[in-house]
C-alpha positions in Angstrom: 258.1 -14.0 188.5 259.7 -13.7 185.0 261.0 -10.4 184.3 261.6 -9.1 180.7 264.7 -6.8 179.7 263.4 -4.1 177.5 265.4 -3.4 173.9 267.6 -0.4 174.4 267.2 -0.4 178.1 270.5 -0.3 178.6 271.4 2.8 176.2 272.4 6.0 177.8 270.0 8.8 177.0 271.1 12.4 177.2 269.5 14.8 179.1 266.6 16.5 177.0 268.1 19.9 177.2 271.5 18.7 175.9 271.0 19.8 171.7 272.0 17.1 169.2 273.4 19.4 166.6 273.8 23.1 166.0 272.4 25.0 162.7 275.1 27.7 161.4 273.3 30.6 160.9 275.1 33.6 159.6 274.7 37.1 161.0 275.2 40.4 159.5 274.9 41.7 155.5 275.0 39.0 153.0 277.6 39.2 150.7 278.9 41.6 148.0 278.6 39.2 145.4 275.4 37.8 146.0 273.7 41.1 146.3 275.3 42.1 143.1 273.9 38.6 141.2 270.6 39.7 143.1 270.8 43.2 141.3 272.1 41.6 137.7 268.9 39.4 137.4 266.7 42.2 138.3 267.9 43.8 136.0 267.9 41.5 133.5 263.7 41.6 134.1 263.5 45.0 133.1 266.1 44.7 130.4 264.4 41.8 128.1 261.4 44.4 126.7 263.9 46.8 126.6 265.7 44.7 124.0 263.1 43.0 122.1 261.6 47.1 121.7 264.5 48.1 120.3 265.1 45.2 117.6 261.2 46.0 116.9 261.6 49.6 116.6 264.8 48.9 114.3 263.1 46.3 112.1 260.6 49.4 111.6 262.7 51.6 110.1 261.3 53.7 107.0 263.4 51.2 104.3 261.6 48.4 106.0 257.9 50.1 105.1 257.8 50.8 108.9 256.6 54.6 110.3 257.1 57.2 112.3 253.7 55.7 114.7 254.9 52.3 114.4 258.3 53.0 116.1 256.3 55.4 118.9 253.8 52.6 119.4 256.3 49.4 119.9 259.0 51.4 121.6 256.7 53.1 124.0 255.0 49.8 125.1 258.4 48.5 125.4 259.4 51.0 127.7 256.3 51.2 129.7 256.5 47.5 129.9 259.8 47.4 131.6 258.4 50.4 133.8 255.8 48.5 134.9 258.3 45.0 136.0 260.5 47.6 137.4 257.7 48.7 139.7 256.0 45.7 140.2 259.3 43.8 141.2 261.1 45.8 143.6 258.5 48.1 144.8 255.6 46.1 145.4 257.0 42.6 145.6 260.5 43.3 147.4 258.3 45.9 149.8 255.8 43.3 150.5 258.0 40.4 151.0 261.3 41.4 151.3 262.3 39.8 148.2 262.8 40.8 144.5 262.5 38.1 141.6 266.5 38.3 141.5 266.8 38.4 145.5 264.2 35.1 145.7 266.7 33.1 143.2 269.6 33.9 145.2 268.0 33.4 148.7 268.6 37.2 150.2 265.7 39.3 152.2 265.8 43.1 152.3 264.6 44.1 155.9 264.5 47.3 158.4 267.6 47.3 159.9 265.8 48.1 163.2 262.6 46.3 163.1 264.1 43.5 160.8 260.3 43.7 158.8 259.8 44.2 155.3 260.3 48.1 154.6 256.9 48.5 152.4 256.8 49.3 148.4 257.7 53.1 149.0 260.6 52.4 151.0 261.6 49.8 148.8 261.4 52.3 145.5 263.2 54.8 147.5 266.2 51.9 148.0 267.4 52.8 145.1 268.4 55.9 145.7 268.5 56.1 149.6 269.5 53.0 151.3 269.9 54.5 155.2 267.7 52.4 157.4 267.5 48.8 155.4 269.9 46.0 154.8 270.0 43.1 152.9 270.7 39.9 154.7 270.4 35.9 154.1 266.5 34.5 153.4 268.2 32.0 156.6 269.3 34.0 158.6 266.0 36.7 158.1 264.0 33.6 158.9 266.1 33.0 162.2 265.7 36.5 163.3 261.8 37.1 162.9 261.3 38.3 159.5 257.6 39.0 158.9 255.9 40.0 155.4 253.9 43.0 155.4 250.2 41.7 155.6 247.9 42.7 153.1 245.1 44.8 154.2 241.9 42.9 153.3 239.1 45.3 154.6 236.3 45.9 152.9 236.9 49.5 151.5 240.8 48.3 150.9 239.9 45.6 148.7 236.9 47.8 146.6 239.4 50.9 146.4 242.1 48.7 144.8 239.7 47.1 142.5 238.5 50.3 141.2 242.4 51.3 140.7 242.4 48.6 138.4 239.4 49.5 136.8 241.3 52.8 136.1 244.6 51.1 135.0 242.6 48.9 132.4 240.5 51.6 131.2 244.1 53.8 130.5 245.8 50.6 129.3 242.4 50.3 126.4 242.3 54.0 125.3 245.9 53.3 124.6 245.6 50.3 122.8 242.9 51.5 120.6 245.4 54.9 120.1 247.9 52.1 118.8 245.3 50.5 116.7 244.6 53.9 114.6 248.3 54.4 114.2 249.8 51.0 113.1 249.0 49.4 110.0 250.6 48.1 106.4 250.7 52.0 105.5 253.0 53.8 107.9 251.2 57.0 109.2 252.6 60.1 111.2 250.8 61.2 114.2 250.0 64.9 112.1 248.5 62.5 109.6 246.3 60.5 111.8 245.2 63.9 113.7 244.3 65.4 110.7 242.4 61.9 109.6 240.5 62.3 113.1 239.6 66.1 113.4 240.2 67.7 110.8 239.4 65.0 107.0 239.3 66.5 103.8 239.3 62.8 102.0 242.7 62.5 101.5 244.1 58.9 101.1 245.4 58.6 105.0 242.1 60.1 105.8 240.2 57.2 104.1 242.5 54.7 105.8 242.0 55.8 109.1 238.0 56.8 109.3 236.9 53.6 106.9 239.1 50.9 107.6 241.4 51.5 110.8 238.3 53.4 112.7 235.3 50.7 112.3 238.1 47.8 112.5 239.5 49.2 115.5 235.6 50.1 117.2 234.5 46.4 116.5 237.3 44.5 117.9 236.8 46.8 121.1 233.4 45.4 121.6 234.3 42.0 120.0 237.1 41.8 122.7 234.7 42.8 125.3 231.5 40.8 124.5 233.5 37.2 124.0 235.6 38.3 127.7 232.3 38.9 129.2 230.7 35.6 127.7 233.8 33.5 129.1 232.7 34.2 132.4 229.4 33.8 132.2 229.7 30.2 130.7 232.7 29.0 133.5 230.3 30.5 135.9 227.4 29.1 134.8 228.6 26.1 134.0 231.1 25.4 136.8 233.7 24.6 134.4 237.1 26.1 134.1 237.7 25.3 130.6 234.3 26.1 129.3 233.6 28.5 126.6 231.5 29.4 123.8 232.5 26.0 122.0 231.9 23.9 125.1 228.1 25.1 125.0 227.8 24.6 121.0 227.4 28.5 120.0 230.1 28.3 117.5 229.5 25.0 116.0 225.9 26.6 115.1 227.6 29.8 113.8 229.5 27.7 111.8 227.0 25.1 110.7 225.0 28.1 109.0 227.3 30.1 107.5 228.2 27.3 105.7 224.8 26.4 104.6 224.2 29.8 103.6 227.5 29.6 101.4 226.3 25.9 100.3 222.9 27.4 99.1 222.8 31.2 98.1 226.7 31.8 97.7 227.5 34.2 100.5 230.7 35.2 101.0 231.2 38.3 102.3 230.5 38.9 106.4 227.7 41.2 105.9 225.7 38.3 104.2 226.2 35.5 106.4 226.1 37.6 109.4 222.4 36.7 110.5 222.9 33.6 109.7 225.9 33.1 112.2 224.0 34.6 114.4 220.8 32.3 113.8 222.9 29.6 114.3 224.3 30.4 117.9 220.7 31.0 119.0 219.6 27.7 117.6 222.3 26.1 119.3 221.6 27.6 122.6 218.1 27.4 122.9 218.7 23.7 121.6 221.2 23.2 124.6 219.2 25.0 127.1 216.4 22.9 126.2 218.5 19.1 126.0 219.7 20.1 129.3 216.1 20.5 130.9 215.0 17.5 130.0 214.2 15.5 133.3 214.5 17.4 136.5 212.9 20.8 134.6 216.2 22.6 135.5 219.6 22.7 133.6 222.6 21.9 135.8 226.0 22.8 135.3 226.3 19.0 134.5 223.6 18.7 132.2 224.7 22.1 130.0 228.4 20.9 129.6 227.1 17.1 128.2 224.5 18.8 126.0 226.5 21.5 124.7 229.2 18.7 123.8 227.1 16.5 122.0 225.1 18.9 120.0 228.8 20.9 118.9 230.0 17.0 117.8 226.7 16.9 116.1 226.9 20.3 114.5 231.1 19.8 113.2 229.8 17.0 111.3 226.8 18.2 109.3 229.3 21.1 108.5 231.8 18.9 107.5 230.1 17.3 105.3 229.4 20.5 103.5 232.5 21.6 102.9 233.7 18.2 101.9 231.3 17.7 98.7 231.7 22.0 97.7 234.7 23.1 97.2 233.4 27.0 96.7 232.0 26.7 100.6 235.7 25.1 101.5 237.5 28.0 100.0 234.7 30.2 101.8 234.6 28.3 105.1 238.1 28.7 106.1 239.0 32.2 105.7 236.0 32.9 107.9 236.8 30.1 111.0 240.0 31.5 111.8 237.8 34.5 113.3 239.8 38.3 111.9 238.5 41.8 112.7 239.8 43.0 109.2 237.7 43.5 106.2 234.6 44.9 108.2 233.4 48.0 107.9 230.8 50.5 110.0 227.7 48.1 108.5 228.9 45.4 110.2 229.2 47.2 113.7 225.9 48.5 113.5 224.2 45.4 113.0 226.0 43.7 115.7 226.1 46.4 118.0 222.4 46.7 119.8 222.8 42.9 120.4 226.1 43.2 122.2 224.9 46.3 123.9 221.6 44.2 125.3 223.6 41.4 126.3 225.8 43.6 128.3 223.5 44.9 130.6 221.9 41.4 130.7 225.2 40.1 132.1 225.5 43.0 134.9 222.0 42.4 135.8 222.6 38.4 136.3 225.9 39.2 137.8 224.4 39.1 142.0 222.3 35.8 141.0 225.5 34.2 139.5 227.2 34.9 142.7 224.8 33.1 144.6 224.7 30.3 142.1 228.1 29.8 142.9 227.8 28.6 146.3 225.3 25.6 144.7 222.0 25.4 144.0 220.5 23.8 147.4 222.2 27.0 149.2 221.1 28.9 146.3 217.3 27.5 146.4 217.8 28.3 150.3 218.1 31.7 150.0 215.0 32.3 147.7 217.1 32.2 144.4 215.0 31.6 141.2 217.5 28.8 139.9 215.7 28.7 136.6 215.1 32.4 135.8 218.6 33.2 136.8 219.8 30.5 134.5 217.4 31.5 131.4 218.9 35.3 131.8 222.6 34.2 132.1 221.9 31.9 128.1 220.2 34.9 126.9 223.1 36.9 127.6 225.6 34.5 127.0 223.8 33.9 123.5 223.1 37.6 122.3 227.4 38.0 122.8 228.7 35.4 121.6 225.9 34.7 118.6 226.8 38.7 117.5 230.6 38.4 118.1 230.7 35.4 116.3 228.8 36.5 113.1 231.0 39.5 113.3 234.4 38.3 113.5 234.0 34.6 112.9 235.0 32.0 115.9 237.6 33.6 118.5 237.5 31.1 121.3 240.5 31.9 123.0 239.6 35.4 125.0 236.4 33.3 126.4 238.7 30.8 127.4 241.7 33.1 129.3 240.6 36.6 130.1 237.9 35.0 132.9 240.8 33.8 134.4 243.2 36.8 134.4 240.4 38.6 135.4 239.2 36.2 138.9 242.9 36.3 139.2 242.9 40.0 139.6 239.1 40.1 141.5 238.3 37.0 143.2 235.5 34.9 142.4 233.1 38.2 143.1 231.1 38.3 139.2 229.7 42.0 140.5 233.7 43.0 139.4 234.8 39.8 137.5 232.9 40.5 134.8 233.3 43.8 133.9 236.8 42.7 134.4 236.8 40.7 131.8 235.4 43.1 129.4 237.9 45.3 129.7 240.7 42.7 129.5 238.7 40.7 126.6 238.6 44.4 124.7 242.6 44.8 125.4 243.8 41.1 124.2 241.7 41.3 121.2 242.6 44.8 119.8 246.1 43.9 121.0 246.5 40.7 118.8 244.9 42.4 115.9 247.8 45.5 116.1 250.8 42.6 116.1 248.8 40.8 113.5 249.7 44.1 111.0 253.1 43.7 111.7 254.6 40.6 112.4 254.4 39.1 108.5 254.4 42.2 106.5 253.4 43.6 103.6 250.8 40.9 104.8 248.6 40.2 108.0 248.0 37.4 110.6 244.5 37.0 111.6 243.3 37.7 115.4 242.3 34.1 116.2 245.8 32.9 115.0 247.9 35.9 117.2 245.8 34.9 120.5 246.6 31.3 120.0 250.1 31.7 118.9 250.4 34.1 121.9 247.7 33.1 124.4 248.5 28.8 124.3 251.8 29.9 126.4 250.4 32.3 128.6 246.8 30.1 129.0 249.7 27.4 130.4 252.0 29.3 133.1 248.7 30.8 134.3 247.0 26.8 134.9 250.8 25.8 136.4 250.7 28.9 138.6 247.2 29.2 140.0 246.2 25.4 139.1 243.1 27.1 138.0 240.8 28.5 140.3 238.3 27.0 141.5 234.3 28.3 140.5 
């Protein structure tokens, strides 16, 4: 019998309890001078609004046409900004986690000294005056020693009581906004000027600025803001599409396909002529999509929508382009209106607007518990006794009345559709019962918002809205997709 020797046989092996190498991990406090680089880029969070505030607030001064509101506005949002990092970064993220933006660069964990546990957002806030009881050690050597994060409590009533605090904090963070919107402008105004304006008018000149022009500017981009934000996540929930909005679904290329035709034909030029007929346009183009997608199974699909909506917009951009390419007056016309601006309407414009938008809010609460069920597909959907169909028809109508009235308001502002359902299912989860008036609010802040650093950032003259939230919103539309990698719907 032939015997075989096996390969490495013959090779000693050591006992398994004998270790092969030994990890140096250090004990105790990290040291001095990584603790203070931890402490000099935290700092450096809090300090950056800080600076860019005060170069703002400078550039305002009363030789630079700037105003005693202007200088309150930008220099209190700087500061509350820079509150707000502050609190964010090493109260609730250092509490939580143990580690502070500055303290994750550097690799150090703060910890209970005893329990070696993160010490909790009010301990970590206290830190920086009383630092008895914590330490601050190596992220290694916390690791090696049974660090633990602080768990986040996600019970029922803790997750609804800290969605209605930040229903609270957005409905604070809009009254102050739209407080900044009646105070800045190209005239500089003093807060006993725009009180007066506000309670007390006699039709002086600031009075006239404020109650006809800053008032019913500042009221329609509020509901502007909030009707677009709203629409965005009804078309990336309806449609199951992350980067759908009102364009995806053809709304604005109708808008825009009529108001030139009306300037083509009868000459319009102003917003309150064409307004009906941007609004005509988006209803045209919906029910035309709604109906292009039904064709066949009797029953749009998420599918089906985004396809039609595509093709009929491509369809739409080229009948208006060939407007404005053989009349020069509609060119002229055309392109001050597609960059989509809040400025230049008055109260008759809100009012026509404003029962359409009103109606199409409550149709997007109502649809908000069928959308949710939508979401898990339409065979679990259909399962549970959903009317796929009806729930479908009520989410277009709503989706229509918005953005058809928001667009023959303002003109085409595609950009809040686009971002603010994301911020907002950032901040809520996929839940549409609190996504969506999320994204009211947050549609109503961003739009106001870009229309107050529109006034200033090229004066005497302004930017428009739909220039500010792309200049603005392209950067922050891009670190949100590389954070989150965009949720999925």
């Amino acid at each position: 019998m032939t015997t075989t020797r096996q390969f490495g046989s013959d090779i000693p092996h050591l006992p398994t309890d004998e270790p092969y190498g030994k990890r140096d991990v250090p004990r105790g406090p990290a040291p001095r001078f990584l603790r203070a680089l931890a402490g000099l880029l935290d700092l450096g969070i809090v300090a950056i609004p800080l600076v860019l505030g005060w170069y703002i607030v400078d550039s305002l001064r009363d030789d630079n046409g700037g105003g005693q509101a202007d200088r309150v506005v930008f220099g209190g949002a700087a500061v509350a900004i820079a509150a707000g990092l502050a609190l964010w970064n090493r109260g609730f993220r250092e509490g939580d986690t143990g580690q502070s933006s500055g303290k994750g660069w550097v690799g150090l964990v703060t910890r209970d000294t005893h329990t070696h546990d993160a010490i909790g957002p009010a301990r970590s806030l206290r830190r920086v005056f009383r630092r008895s009881g914590t330490e601050v050690v190596r992220e290694n050597t916390a690791n090696d020693e049974g660090f633990a994060v602080r768990e986040k409590d996600v019970s029922v009533a803790a997750i609804r009581r800290r969605r209605l605090v930040g229903l609270g904090v957005l409905v604070i963070l809009l009254a102050l906004v739209l407080l900044a919107s009646v105070a800045v402008g190209a005239r500089p105004l003093s807060f006993a000027e725009i009180f007066h304006a506000l309670f007390e008018p006699a039709g002086s000149q600031t009075d006239i600025i404020v109650r006809t022009l800053r008032g019913p500017r500042t009221a329609l981009g509020l509901v502007v803001g909030m009707a677009l934000g709203v629409a965005g996540a009804l078309i990336q929930g309806h449609t199951r599409n992350p980067l759908a909005d009102a364009g995806l679904l053809g709304l604005n290329a109708g808008a825009a396909f009529l108001v030139v035709l009306s300037m083509y034909l009868f000459g319009f030029s102003a917003p309150s002529e064409y307004l009906w007929f941007a609004f005509a346009g988006s209803f045209a183009a919906s029910v035309i999509v709604f109906g292009l997608s039904s064709i066949g199974n009797g029953a749009a699909s998420p599918l089906s929508l985004a396809l039609a909506g595509a093709a009929v917009a491509f369809f739409l951009q080229a009948m208006t382009n060939a407007i404005i390419i053989v009349d020069q007056s509609s060119l002229d016309s055309y392109r001050f209106w597609v960059v989509g601006s809040v400025a230049g309407r008055g109260f008759d414009v809100l009012w026509q607007v404003l029962p359409f938008l009103i109606i199409g809010l409550i149709l997007a609460l109502v649809s908000t518990p069928g959308l949710n069920v939508l979401s898990l597909g339409e065979d679990v959907a259909r399962s549970l006794g959903t009317n796929i169909a009806a729930s479908r028809a009520l989410g277009i109508v709503a989706i229509t009345l918005l953005t058809g009235a928001a667009t023959a308001a303002c003109g085409p502002i595609a950009f809040i559709g686009l971002v603010v359902p994301h911020v907002a299912r950032a901040i809520t989860g996929p839940d549409y019962r609190w996504l969506v008036p999320y994204a009211g609010l947050l549609g109503g802040v961003m739009l106001v918002t870009a229309d107050v650093i529109g006034r200033v950032v090229v004066r005497p003259g302004e930017l428009q809205v739909g220039i500010v939230l792309a200049v603005f919103g392209a950067p922050f539309f891009i670190a949100l997709v590389r954070r989150r990698k965009l949720a999925s719907l």
